[in-house]
C-alpha positions in Angstrom: 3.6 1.1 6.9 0.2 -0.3 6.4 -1.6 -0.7 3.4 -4.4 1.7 4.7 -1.5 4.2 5.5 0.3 3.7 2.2 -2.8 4.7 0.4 -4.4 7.2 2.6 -0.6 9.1 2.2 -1.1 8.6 -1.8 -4.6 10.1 -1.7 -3.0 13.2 0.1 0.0 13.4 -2.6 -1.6 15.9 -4.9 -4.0 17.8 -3.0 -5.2 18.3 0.5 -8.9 16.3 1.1 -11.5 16.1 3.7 -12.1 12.7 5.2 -15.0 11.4 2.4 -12.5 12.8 -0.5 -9.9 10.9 1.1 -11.7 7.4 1.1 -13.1 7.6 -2.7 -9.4 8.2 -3.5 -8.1 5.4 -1.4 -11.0 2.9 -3.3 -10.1 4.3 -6.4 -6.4 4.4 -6.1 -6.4 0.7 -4.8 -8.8 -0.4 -7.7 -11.6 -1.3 -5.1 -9.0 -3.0 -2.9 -9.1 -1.1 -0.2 -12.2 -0.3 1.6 -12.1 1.9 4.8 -14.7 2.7 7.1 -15.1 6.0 8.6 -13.6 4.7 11.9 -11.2 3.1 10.4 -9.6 6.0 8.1 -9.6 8.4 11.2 -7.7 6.1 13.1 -5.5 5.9 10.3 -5.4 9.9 10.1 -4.8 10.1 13.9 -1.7 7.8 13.5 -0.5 9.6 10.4 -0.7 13.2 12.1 1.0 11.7 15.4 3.8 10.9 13.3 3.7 14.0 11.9 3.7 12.7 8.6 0.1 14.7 7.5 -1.1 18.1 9.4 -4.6 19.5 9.0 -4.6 21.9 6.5 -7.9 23.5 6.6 -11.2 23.4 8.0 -14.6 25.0 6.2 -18.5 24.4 7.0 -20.1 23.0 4.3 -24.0 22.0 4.6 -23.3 22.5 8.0 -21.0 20.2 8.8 -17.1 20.8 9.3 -15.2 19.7 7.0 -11.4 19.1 7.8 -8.7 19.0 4.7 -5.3 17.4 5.5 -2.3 17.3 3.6 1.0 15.5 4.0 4.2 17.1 5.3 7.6 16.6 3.8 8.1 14.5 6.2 4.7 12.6 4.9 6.7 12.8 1.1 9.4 11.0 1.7 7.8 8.4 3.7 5.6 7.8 0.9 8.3 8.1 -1.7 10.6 5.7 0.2 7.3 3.1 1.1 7.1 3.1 -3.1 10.6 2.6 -3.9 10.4 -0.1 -1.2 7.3 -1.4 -2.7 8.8 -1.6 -6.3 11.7 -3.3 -5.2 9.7 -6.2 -3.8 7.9 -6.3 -6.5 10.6 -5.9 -9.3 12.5 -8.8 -7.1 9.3 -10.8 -7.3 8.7 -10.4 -10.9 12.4 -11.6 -11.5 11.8 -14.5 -9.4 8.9 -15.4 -11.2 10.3 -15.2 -14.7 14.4 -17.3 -13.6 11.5 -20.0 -12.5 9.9 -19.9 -15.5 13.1 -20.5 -17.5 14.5 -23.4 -14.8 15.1 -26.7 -17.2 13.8 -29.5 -15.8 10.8 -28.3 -13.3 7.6 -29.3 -13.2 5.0 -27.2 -11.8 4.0 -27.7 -8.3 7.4 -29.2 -7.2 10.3 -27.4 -5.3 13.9 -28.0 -4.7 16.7 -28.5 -7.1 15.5 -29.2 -10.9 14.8 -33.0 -11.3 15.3 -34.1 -7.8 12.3 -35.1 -7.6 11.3 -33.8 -4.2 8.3 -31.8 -3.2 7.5 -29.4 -0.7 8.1 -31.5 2.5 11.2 -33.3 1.2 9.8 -36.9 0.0 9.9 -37.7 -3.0 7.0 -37.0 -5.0 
């Protein structure tokens, strides 16, 4: 699942939104990280509602223009909830990664390899 995907799905998890709702959720969600263009979201909305994962929900005129609300399916749920729990995962293994190498006697920063070989990224000795 993209990241695009992930978020737009997120945006949807509450409440159904139009298209402009959907992208001011998906900027604030991501904490300004992810930025999509009009093009670009109903791509992502086409894709989503192909896979049957989000349906349109509604459609009212507002100033004129049509507005179209979408909302996910249950289908769209658990492919969200099992993106997140995949998500965590990584990041939980990630995390534990981080903090074994943090604790590892005898390494220096910027070398790899068993502790005090002595060996750096390509294999010489550094």
């Amino acid at each position: 699942m993209t990241q695009a995907a992930f978020f737009v799905l997120t945006a949807l998890a509450d409440q159904p939104r139009h298209g402009y709702g959907i992208l001011r959720e998906v900027e604030e969600l991501s904490e300004g990280a992810v930025q999509m263009r009009v093009g670009t979201l109903y791509g992502v909305l086409d894709r989503l509602t192909a896979d049957a994962l989000i349906v349109l929900d509604r459609e009212e005129v507002q100033q004129g223009r049509l507005r179209r609300y979408y909302r996910l399916t249950d289908e769209g749920t658990a492919a969200l909830d099992a993106e997140a729990e995949r998500l965590a995962a990584g990041a939980s293994a990630a995390k534990k990664r981080i903090a074994e190498g943090r604790r590892t006697p005898g390494s220096a920063p910027g070398t790899t390899g068993a502790p005090g070989t002595g060996h750096g990224l390509a294999g010489g000795l550094a």
